[in-house]
C-alpha positions in Angstrom: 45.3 11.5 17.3 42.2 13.3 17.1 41.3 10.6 14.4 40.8 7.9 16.9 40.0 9.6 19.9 37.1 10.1 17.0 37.2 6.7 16.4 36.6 5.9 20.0 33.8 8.4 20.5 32.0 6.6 17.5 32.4 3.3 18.4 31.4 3.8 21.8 28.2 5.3 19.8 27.6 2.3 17.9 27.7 0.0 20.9 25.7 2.8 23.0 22.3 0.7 22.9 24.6 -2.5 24.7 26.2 -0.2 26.8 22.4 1.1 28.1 20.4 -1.6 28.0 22.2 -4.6 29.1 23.6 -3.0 32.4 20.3 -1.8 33.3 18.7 -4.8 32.5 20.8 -6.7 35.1 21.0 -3.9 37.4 17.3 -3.9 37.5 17.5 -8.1 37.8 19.9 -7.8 41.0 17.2 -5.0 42.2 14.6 -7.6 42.2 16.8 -10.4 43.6 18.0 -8.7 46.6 14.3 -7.4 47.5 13.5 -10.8 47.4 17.0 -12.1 49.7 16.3 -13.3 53.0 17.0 -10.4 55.2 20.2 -11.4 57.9 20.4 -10.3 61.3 23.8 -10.0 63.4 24.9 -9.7 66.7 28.7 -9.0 68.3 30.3 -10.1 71.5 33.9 -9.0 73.2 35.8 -11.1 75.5 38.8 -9.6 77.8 41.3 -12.2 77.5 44.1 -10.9 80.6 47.2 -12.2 78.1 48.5 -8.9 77.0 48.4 -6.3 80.3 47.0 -9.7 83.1 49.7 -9.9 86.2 51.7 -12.9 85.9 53.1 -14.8 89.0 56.0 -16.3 86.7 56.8 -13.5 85.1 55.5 -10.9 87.2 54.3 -7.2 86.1 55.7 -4.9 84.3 57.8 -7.7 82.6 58.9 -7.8 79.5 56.7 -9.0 76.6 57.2 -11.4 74.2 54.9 -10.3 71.4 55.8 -13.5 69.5 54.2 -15.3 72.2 51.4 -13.5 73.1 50.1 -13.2 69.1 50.4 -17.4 69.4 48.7 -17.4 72.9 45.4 -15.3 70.9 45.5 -16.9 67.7 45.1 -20.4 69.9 42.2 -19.1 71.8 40.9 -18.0 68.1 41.5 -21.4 67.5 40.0 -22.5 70.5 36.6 -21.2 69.6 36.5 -22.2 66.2 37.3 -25.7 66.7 35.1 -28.6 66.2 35.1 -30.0 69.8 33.5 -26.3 71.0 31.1 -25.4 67.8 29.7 -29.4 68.4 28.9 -28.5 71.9 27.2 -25.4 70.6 25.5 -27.1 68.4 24.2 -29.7 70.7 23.4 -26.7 73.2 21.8 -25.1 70.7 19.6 -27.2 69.7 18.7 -28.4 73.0 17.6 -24.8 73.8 15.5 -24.4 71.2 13.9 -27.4 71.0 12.6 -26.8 74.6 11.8 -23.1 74.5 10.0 -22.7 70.9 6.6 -22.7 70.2 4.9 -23.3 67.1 2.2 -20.9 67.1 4.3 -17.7 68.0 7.9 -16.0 68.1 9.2 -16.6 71.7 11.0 -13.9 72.4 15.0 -14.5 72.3 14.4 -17.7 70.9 14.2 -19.8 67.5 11.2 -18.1 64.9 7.8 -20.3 65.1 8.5 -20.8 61.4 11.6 -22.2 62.4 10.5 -24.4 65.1 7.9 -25.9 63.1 10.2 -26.7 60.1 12.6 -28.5 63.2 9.5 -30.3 64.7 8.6 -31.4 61.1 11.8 -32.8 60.1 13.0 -34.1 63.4 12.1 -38.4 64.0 10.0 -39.5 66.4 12.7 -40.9 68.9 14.4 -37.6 69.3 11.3 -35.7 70.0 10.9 -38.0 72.7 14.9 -36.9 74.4 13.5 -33.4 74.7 12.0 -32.7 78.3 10.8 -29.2 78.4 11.4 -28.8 81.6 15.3 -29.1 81.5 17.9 -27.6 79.6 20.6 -29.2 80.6 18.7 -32.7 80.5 17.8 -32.8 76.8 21.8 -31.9 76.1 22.7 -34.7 77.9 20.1 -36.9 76.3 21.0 -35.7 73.0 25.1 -36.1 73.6 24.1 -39.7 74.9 21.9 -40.6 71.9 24.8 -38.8 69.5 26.7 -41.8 67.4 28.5 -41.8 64.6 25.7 -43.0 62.0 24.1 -42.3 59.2 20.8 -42.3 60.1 21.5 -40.7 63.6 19.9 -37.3 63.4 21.4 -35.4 65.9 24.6 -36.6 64.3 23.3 -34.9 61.4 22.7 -32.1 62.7 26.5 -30.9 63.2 27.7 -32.6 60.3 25.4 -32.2 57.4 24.2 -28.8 55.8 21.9 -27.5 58.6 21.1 -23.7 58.2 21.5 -23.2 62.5 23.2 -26.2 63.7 26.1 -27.8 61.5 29.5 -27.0 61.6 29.5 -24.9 58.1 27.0 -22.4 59.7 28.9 -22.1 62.9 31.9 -22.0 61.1 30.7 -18.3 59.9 31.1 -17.2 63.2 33.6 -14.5 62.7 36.3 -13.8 65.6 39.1 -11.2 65.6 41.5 -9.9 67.8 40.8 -6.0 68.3 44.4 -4.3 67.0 46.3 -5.2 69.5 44.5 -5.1 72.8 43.8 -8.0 75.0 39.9 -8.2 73.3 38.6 -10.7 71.2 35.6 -9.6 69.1 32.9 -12.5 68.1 30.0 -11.6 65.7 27.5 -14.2 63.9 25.2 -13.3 61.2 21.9 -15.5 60.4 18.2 -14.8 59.5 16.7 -16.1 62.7 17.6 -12.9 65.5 17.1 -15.5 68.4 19.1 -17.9 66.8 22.2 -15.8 66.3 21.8 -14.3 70.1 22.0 -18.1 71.8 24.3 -18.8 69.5 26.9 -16.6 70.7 25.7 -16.5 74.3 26.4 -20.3 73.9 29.5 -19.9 72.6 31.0 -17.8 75.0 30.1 -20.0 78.0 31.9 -23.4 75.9 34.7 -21.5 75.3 35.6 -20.2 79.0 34.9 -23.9 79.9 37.2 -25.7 77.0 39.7 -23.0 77.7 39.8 -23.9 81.0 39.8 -27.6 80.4 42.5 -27.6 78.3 44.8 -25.3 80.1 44.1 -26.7 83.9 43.8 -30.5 82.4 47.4 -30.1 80.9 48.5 -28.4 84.5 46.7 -30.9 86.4 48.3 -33.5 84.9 51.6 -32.2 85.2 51.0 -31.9 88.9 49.8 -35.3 89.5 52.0 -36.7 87.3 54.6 -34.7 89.9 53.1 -35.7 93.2 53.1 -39.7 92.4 56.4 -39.5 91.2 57.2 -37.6 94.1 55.5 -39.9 96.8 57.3 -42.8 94.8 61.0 -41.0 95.3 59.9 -40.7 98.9 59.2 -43.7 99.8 62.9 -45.2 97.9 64.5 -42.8 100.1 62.9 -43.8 103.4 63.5 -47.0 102.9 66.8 -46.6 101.4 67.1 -44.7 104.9 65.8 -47.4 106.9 68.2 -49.9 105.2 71.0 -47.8 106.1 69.8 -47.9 109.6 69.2 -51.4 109.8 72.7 -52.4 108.0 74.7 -49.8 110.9 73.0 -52.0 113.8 73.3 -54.6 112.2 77.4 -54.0 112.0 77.5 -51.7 115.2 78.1 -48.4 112.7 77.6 -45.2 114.5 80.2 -42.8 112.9 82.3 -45.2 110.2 84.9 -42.8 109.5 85.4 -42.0 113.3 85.7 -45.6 114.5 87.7 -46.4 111.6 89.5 -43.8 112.4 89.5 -45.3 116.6 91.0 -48.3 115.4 93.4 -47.9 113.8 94.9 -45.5 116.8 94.3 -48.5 118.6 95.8 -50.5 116.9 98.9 -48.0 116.5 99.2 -48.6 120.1 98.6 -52.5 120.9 102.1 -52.5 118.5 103.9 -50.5 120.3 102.8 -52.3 123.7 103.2 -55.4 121.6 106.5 -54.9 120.5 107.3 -53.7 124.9 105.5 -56.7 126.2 107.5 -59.3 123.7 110.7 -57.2 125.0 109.8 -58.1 128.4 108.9 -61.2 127.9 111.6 -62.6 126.5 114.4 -60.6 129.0 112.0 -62.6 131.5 112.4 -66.2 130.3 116.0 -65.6 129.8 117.0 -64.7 133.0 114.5 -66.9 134.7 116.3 -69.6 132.4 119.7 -68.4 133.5 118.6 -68.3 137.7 116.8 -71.9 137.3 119.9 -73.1 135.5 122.1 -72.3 139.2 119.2 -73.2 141.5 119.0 -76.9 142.6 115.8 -78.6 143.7 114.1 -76.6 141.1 111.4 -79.1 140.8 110.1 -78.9 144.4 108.9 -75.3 143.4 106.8 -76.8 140.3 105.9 -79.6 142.6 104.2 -77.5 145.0 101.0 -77.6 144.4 100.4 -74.0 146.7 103.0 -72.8 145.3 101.5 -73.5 141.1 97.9 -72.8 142.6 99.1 -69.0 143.9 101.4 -68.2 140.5 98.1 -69.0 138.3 96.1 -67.0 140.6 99.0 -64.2 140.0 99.0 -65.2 136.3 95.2 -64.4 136.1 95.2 -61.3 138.1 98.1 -60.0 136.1 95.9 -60.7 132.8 93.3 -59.1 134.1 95.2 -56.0 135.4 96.7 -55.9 131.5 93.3 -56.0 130.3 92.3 -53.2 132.7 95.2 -51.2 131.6 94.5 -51.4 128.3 91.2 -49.5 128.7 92.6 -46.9 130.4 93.1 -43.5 128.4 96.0 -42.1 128.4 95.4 -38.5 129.9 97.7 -36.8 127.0 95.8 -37.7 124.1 92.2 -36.8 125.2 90.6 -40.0 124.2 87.8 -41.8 126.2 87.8 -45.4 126.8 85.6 -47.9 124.9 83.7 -49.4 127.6 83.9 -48.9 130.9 87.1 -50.0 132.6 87.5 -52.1 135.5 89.4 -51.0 138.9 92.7 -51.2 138.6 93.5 -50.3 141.9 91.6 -53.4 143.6 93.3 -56.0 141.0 96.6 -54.3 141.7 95.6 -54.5 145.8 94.5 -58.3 145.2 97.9 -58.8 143.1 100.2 -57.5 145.9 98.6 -60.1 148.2 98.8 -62.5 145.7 102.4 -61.7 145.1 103.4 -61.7 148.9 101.9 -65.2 149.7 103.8 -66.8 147.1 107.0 -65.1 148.6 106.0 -66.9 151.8 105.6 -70.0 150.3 108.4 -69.8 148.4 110.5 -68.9 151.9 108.8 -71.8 153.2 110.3 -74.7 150.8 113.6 -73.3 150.3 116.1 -75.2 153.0 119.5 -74.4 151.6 121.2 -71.6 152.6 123.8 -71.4 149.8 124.4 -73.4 146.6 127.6 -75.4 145.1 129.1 -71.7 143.6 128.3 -69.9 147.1 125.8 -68.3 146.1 123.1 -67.5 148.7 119.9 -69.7 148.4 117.7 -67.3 149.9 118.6 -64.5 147.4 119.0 -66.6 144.7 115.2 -68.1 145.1 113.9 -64.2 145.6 115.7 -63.6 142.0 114.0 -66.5 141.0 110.8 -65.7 142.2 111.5 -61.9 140.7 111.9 -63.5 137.1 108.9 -66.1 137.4 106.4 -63.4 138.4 108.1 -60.8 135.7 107.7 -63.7 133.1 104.0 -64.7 134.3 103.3 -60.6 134.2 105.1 -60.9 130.3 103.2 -64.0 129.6 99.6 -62.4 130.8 100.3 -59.8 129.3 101.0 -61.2 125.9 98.3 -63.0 126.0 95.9 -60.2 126.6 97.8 -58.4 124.0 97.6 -61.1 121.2 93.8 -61.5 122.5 93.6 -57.8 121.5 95.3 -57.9 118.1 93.2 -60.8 116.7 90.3 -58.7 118.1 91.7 -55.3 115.8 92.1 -57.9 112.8 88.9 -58.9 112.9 87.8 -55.3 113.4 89.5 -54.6 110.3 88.1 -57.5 108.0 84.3 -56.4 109.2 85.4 -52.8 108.4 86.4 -53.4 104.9 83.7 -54.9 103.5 81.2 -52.2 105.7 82.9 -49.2 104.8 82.2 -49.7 100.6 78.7 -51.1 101.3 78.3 -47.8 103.3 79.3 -45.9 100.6 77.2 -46.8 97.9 74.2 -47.0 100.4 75.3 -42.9 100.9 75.4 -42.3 97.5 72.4 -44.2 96.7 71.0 -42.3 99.5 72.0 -38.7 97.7 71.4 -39.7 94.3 67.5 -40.5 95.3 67.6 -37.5 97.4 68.6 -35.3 94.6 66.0 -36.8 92.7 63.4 -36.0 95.2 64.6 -32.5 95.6 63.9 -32.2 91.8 60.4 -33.4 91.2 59.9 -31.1 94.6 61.1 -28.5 93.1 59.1 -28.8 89.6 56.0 -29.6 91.7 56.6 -26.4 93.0 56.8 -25.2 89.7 53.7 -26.6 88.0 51.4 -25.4 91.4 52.8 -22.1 90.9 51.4 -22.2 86.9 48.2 -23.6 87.9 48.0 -20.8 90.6 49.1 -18.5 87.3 46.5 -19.7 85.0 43.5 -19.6 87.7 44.7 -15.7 87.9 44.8 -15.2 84.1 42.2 -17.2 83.4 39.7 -15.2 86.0 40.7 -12.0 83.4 38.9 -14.4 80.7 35.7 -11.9 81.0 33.2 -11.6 79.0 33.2 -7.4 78.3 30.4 -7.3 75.8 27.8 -9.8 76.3 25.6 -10.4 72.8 22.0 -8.6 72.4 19.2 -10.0 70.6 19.0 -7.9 67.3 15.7 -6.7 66.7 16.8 -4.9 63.0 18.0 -7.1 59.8 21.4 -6.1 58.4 21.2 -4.2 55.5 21.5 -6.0 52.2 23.6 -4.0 50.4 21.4 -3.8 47.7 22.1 -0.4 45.9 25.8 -1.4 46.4 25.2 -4.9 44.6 22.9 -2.8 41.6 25.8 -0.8 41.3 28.4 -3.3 41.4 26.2 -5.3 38.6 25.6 -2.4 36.8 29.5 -1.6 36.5 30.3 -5.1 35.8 27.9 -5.7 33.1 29.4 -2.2 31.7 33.0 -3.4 31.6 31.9 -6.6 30.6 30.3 -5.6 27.5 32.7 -2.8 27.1 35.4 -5.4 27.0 33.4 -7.9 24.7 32.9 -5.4 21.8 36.3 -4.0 22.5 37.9 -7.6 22.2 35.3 -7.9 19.0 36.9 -4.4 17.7 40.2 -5.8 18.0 40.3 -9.4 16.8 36.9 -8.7 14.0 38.3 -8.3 10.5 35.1 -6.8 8.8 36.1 -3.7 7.0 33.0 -1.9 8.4 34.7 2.0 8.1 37.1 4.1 6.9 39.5 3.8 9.5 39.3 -0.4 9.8 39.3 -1.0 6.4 42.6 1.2 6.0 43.9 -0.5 9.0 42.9 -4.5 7.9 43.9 -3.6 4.2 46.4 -1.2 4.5 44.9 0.8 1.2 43.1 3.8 0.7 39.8 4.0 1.2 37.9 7.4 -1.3 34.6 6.5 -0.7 31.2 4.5 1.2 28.0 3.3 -0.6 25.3 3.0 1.8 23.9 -0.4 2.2 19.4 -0.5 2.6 19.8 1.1 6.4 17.7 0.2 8.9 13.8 0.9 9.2 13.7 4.3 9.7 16.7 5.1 7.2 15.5 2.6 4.3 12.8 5.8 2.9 16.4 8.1 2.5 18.5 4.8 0.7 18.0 6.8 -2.5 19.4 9.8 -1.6 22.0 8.5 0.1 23.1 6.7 -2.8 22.7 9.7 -5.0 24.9 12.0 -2.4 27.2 9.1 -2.0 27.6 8.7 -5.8 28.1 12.2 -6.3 31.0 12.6 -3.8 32.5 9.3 -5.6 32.1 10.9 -9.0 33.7 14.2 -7.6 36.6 12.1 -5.7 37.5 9.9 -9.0 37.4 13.6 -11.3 41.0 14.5 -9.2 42.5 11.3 -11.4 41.4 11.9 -14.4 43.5 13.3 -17.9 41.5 16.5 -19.3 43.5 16.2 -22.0 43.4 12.4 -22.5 40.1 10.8 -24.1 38.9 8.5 -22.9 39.4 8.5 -18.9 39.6 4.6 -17.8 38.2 3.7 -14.4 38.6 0.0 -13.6 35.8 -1.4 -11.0 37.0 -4.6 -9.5 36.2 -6.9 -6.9 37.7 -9.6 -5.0 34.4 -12.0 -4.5 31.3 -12.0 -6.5 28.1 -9.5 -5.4 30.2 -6.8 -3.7 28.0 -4.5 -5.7 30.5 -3.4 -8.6 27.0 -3.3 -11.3 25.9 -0.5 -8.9 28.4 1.3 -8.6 29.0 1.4 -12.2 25.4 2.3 -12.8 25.1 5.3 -10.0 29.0 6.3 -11.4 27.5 6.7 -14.9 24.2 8.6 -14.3 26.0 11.2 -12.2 29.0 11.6 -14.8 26.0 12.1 -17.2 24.4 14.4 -15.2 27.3 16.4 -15.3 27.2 16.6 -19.2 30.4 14.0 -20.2 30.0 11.2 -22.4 29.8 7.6 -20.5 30.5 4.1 -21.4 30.5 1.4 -19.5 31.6 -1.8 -20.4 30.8 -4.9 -17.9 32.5 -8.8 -18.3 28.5 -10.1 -18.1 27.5 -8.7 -21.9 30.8 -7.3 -23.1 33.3 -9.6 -23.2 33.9 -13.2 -22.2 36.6 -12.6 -19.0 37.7 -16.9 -20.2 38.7 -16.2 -23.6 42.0 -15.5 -25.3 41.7 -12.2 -26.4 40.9 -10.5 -22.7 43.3 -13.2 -21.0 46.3 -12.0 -23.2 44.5 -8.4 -23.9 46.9 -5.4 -23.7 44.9 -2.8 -23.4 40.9 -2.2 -23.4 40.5 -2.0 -27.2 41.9 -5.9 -27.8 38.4 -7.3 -26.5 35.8 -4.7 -26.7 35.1 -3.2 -29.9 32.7 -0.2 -30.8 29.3 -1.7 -31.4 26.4 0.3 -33.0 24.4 2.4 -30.4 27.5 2.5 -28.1 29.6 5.7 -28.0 33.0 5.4 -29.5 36.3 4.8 -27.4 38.0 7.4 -29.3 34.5 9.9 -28.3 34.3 8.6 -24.6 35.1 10.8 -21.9 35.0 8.3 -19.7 34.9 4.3 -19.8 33.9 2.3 -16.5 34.7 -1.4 -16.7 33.6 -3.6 -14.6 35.7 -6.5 -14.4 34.9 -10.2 -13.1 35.9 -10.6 -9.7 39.2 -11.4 -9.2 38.9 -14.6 -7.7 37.6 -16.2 -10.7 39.5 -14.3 -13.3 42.5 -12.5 -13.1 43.0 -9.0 -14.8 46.2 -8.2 -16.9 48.5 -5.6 -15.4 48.4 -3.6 -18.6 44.9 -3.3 -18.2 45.4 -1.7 -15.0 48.4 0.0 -15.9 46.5 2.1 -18.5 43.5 3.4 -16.8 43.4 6.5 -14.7 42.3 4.9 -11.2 41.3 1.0 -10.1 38.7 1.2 -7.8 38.3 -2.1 -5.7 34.7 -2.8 -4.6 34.6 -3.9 -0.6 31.7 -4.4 1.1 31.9 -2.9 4.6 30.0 -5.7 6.1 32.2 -8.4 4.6 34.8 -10.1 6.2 37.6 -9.0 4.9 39.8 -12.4 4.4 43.4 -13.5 3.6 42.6 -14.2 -0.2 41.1 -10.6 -0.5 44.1 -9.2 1.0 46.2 -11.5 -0.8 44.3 -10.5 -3.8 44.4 -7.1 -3.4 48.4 -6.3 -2.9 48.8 -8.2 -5.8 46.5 -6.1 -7.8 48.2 -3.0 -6.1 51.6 -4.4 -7.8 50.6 -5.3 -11.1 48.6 -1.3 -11.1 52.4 -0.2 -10.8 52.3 3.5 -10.3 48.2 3.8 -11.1 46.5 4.3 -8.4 44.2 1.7 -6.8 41.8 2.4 -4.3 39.0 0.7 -2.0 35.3 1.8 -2.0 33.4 0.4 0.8 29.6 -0.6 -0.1 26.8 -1.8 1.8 28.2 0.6 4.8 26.0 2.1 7.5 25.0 5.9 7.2 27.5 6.8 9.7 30.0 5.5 7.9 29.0 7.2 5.0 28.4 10.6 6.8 32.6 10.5 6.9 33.0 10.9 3.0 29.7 13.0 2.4 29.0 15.3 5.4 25.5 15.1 7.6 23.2 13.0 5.6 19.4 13.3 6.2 17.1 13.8 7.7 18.3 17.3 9.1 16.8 17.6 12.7 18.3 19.9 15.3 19.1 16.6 17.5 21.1 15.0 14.6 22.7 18.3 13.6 23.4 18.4 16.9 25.1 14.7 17.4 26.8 15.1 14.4 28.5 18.6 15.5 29.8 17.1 18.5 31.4 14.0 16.6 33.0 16.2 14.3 34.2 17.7 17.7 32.6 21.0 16.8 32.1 21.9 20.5 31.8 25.9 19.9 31.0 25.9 16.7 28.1 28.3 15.4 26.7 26.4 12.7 
C-alpha cells in the first residue's frame, strides 16, 4: 500500500510542472478575458397577480383551492409574457422610444447609450429614419407597426427577427420570469450592457403584458357574451312570433281555453241526446195519435184548406222553434253552467205562443159544423183532440228541427276541434321547447357576465408591486469565480490526461511499471544523460548505479563455483547491453576479481553452428592469448545478440548464475518484448532472470541507489519526504 501511495506522490511530482503551469496559464488567460468582457447591467420587476389569495365571484372567498389550476393559471401568464406576440410589441416599443429620445452626442438619462444610438442611426435606412417623429411616442410605433412586413429587406422586420443585441426576439427572450415560491408574485429581471436599455425594456414589458392579458382573457369573455346575447335575441324573437302565431291561429278558430270548450261541448252535446232522444219520443207519440184522431174525423181537409187556419199553425210552428231554441240556452240551475250567448225571452215567445195557440182554437171552433160523427163521437171534442195532437206534433216537429239544427252544429264543432286541438299542441310544445331554449342561453348569459364581472376584479389585482429602476452599477462578472473555475478545470483536466497516459502508456519508465507491464523483476536502473543541470553528475551516477548492480548480482553468484556466468540480453538492438557490460566489469575489477567478458560483436558469430547448437559457453568461445582463462575467471559477462535477431539456447541460460535482460526505461515496452521475454524466463528454468532498466531518469534511479547528487538541504529534504520520512532526524 504504502508502495503506491509512493507511487502516486511521485507521479504527481513528475507531472508537477503541468499541474503548475498550465492551470495558471489559463487562469491568468480567463483573468485577462473577463477584464476585458463587456460589463452587464440588470434590473428586476414584481407583478401581484390576485390568482392565488384574489376574491372570486364564482367561487367566492375562502374557497377551496385547486392548486393544479392555479400553477396552470401562472405558468400561462409566464407564458403570456414570454410569447412572441408580447416581446414583438416590446420590441417595436422599444425601439420607438429610443429612436426618439437618444441623442448622439451624450447619454440621455434612462435612455439608450449615445454609443448605442449612433451605432442604430448608422445602420438604420433612410426610409425608416424618416417614420420617427420626435415629438410622439406612440406615433413612431404606429408608423413602425404599419411599415412592419414580412420581408427581407424590411428593417424593422429585422429587428425582431434577426440577431439584434436590444431588439430581437433572442435578446428578449433572456428576460427571465419566475413565480416567487408560491405566492401570487411574479418576478421579471433582464440583464444587458446598456442600463437604459434594460430599464424600458422591462417598464415596456410590464404595460404589454397587463394589456395582452387583458385582451386575451376579456376578448374570449366578450365573445362568449355576444355570441350569448345574439343567440339570445334570435330565440326571442322565435318565441314571440311563435307566440303571435298561437294568437293568431286561436282567433282565427275562436280558441280561448281548448280544453275547457272541448270540454263545453261535449256536455252539450251529452245533453242535445238526451233531449234528442225526448223530442223524437214526443214526436212520434204526436203523429200517431194525430194519425189515429184524423183517421175518425171527417172533413179533415177543410182544416188544411183553411188558409187562416195553415197561416196561424206555421205562426205556432215558428214560435214553438224559436221557444226550443230559447230553451236550449237556458242553464239549467243544478249544474252551475252559464249559457253561451245570451238567451232570448222565453217568457214573451211563450206569451206570444199562448195567443197564437188560442186563435187557432177559435178558428178551428169556427169551421167545425158537426156536432157528432158516424161512431157518436162528439165533433167538438174530437176536433179539440185534434187540435191537441197537431199543436203537440208541430211543438215535436219545431222542436226536432231546432234539435237536429243543433246536432249538425256540435258535429261540426267536433270536426273543427280535431284538427285544432293537435295543431295546438305542437304550437304549445314548440312554444316550451323554444322557451326552454331561451331560458338556457339566459341563463349562460348570466353566467359569462358574471366571469367577465370576475375577471375585471382579478384582473384589477394584476399590479405591478415592484416597478423596475434604472441600474446605475454593472453586475459583477464573476471573474475570480470563472479564474477559479478555469484554474480547477485545467487541473483535472491535465490531472486526468497524464493519469489516462499512466494508465493506457506501456513505457517501462520505473520500477514499479516495468514490474507491472512485464510482470518480472526489476534489480536495478542505469541512468540515461539526464537533463541540463544533471548531465555534469551522468558519471557518477553511472558509477553509483553500477556499483549497486555489481553488489545486487554478487547475491547470485557460486563462491565455490569458478567461473560465475552472467548472461546480458536484450530484446531489441541498442538497449545499452555494451555498457552495462563495460561499467559491470570495471567495478567487479575494482573490487579485486578476475573479469571476462565475452560479447557476440568480436567473440563469436551468434549465426553459426557452433553457438546455434552450443551447450554450454565453452562450445563457441575458446581461450585466446591475452584473455583470462574460463577455468581462472571469477566471473564471465556475455553479452548476447538481441533476441530478436538471434535466439539463445536454453542451456546457455540454464547454466549461468543470473540472466539479466537489458530494458530501456524509456522504450515502449511491446508485445514481442514481452513475448520474448516469458519465453526467455521458460527456457532459464529455475535460473533466475531479471530486468535492468537503462536510460532511466535520476528519480528512478534514486529507488535502487539511495539520494543521488548533488546533496543540497532542499533535495535532502524532497527526498526525505518521498521516502515518507516525515519525523525522521537525518
Amino acid at each position: 500500500m504504502t508502495t503506491y501511495i509512493a507511487y502516486i506522490i511521485k507521479f504527481l511530482y513528475r507531472i508537477k510542472w503541468w499541474l503548475i503551469i498550465c492551470p495558471v496559464a489559463v487562469g491568468l488567460l480567463v483573468y485577462f478575458y473577463m477584464g476585458r468582457q463587456t460589463r452587464y447591467y440588470r434590473s428586476t420587476s414584481t407583478i401581484y397577480t390576485g390568482i392565488v389569495s384574489g376574491y372570486d365571484l364564482e367561487n367566492g372567498e375562502g374557497s377551496r383551492q385547486d392548486w393544479n389550476i392555479i400553477n396552470n393559471a401562472m405558468d400561462n401568464l409566464i407564458n403570456i409574457i414570454k410569447s412572441q406576440s408580447t416581446l414583438h410589441n416590446v420590441s417595436l416599443r422599444l425601439y420607438a422610444r429610443n429612436m426618439v429620445n437618444g441623442d448622439p452626442e451624450k447619454d440621455v438619462n434612462g435612455y439608450i447609450y449615445a454609443r448605442n444610438y449612433r451605432s442604430e442611426i448608422e445602420h438604420t435606412p433612410p426610409a425608416v429614419l424618416a417614420l420617427i417623429d420626435r415629438s410622439s411616442e406612440q406615433k413612431t410605433y404606429q408608423n413602425l407597426l404599419d411599415y412592419e412586413v414580412p420581408e427581407h429587406g424590411n428593417h424593422v422586420y429585422g429587428l425582431f427577427h434577426w440577431t439584434h443585441r436590444y431588439y430581437s426576439y433572442q435578446a428578449l427572450s433572456q428576460i427571465e420570469v419566475k413565480r416567487i415560491a408560491n405566492s401570487d408574485m411574479l418576478e421579471l429581471s433582464y440583464e444587458n450592457d446598456d442600463p437604459g436599455v434594460v430599464y424600458n425594456t422591462l417598464d415596456i414589458l410590464n404595460d404589454e403584458f397587463v394589456n395582452q392579458y387583458k385582451e386575451l382573457r376579456y376578448g374570449e369573455t366578450n365573445s362568449v357574451i355576444k355570441f350569448f346575447e345574439q343567440e339570445l335575441a334570435r330565440v326571442g324573437n322565435e318565441l314571440r312570433e311563435q307566440e303571435d302565431s298561437l294568437r293568431d291561429y286561436s282567433v282565427e278558430n275562436l280558441i280561448i281555453n281548448y280544453d275547457e270548450q272541448t270540454k263545453h261541448i261535449a256536455i252539450l252535446s251529452r245533453d242535445f241526446e238526451l233531449r234528442y232522444e225526448e223530442t223524437r219520443l214526443n214526436l212520434n207519440s204526436s203523429e200517431s195519435l194525430r194519425q189515429k184522431i184524423e183517421a175518425q174525423l171527417e172533413n179533415l181537409q177543410i182544416y188544411h184548406n183553411n188558409a187562416a187556419f195553415v197561416e196561424q199553425l206555421h205562426k205556432i210552428s215558428d214560435l214553438q222553434a224559436q221557444i226550443t231554441a230559447a230553451e236550449a240556452f237556458i242553464p239549467d240551475p243544478a249544474s252551475g253552467r252559464q249559457p253561451v250567448i245570451q238567451p232570448i225571452d222565453v217568457g214573451r215567445l211563450q206569451a206570444r205562443m199562448q195567443l197564437a195557440t188560442d186563435s187557432l182554437r177559435q178558428i178551428t171552433a169556427a169551421i167545425s159544423q158537426q156536432q157528432y160523427t158516424k161512431e157518436g163521437i162528439s165533433t167538438e171534442s174530437l176536433v179539440q183532440q185534434w187540435l191537441d195532437a197537431v199543436l203537440l206534433s208541430t211543438k215535436s216537429q219545431a222542436e226536432m228541427e231546432v234539435v237536429n239544427e243543433w246536432k249538425k252544429s256540435l258535429d261540426d264543432r267536433y270536426v273543427q276541434y280535431a284538427p285544432v286541438g293537435s295543431t295546438l299542441k305542437r304550437k304549445n310544445r314548440l312554444i316550451s321547447f323554444t322557451e326552454q331554449s331561451y331560458l338556457s342561453m339566459l341563463q349562460a348569459l348570466n353566467t359569462a357576465r358574471l366571469r367577465q364581472k370576475n375577471l375585471q376584479m382579478t384582473s384589477a389585482t394584476l399590479k405591478i408591486i415592484n416597478p423596475p429602476v434604472l441600474p446605475i452599477s454593472a453586475e459583477p462578472n464573476k471573474r475570480k469565480m470563472m479564474v477559479a473555475a478555469a484554474f480547477f478545470c485545467t487541473l483535472v483536466f491535465i490531472l486526468g490526461i497524464f493519469i489516462l497516459l499512466e494508465l493506457l502508456d506501456r513505457t517501462l519508465r520505473d520500477k514499479i511499471r516495468a514490474e507491472r507491464i512485464t510482470g518480472g523483476k526489476v534489480i536495478g536502473a542505469f541512468p540515461g544523460r539526464g537533463r541540463f543541470g544533471q548531465r555534469r553528475y551522468t558519471q557518477q551516477y553511472r558509477q553509483i548505479s553500477s556499483r549497486f548492480m555489481g553488489n545486487a548480482v554478487l547475491n547470485y553468484f557460486d563462491p565455490s563455483k569458478r567461473p560465475n556466468i552472467l548472461n546480458i540480453l536484450s530484446t531489441e538492438p541498442g538497449d545499452g547491453k555494451s555498457t552495462l557490460v563495460e561499467y559491470l566489469a570495471d567495478h567487479f575489477r575494482e573490487t579485486g576479481m578476475k573479469v571476462r567478458t565475452v560479447s557476440w560483436n568480436k567473440d563469436f558469430d551468434a549465426h553459426q553452428r557452433d553457438y546455434l547448437l552450443a551447450g554450454r559457453l565453452g562450445d563457441f568461445v575458446h581461450d585466446a592469448e591475452g584473455e583470462i582463462p574460463f577455468a581462472e575467471a571469477d566471473v564471465v559477462l556475455v553479452e548476447y545478440p538481441p533476441l530478436n535477431e538471434s535466439p539463445v539456447s536454453k542451456e546457455l541460460l540454464q547454466s549461468a548464475e543470473l540472466n539479466i535482460v537489458v530494458a530501456p526505461a524509456n522504450r515502449t515496452w511491446k508485445d514481442t518484448d514481452q513475448l520474448l521475454f516469458e519465453k526467455g524466463e521458460k527456457m532459464a528454468g529455475e535460473t533466475p532472470t531479471v530486468l535492468f532498466l537503462n536510460y532511466a531518469s535520476r528519480d528512478v534511479v534514486q529507488t535502487f541507489t539511495g539520494l543521488l547528487p548533488p546533496f543540497g538541504r532542499l533535495r535532502r529534504l524532497g527526498y526525505q519526504i518521498s521516502q515518507f520520512g516525515f519525523t525522521a532526524v537525518k
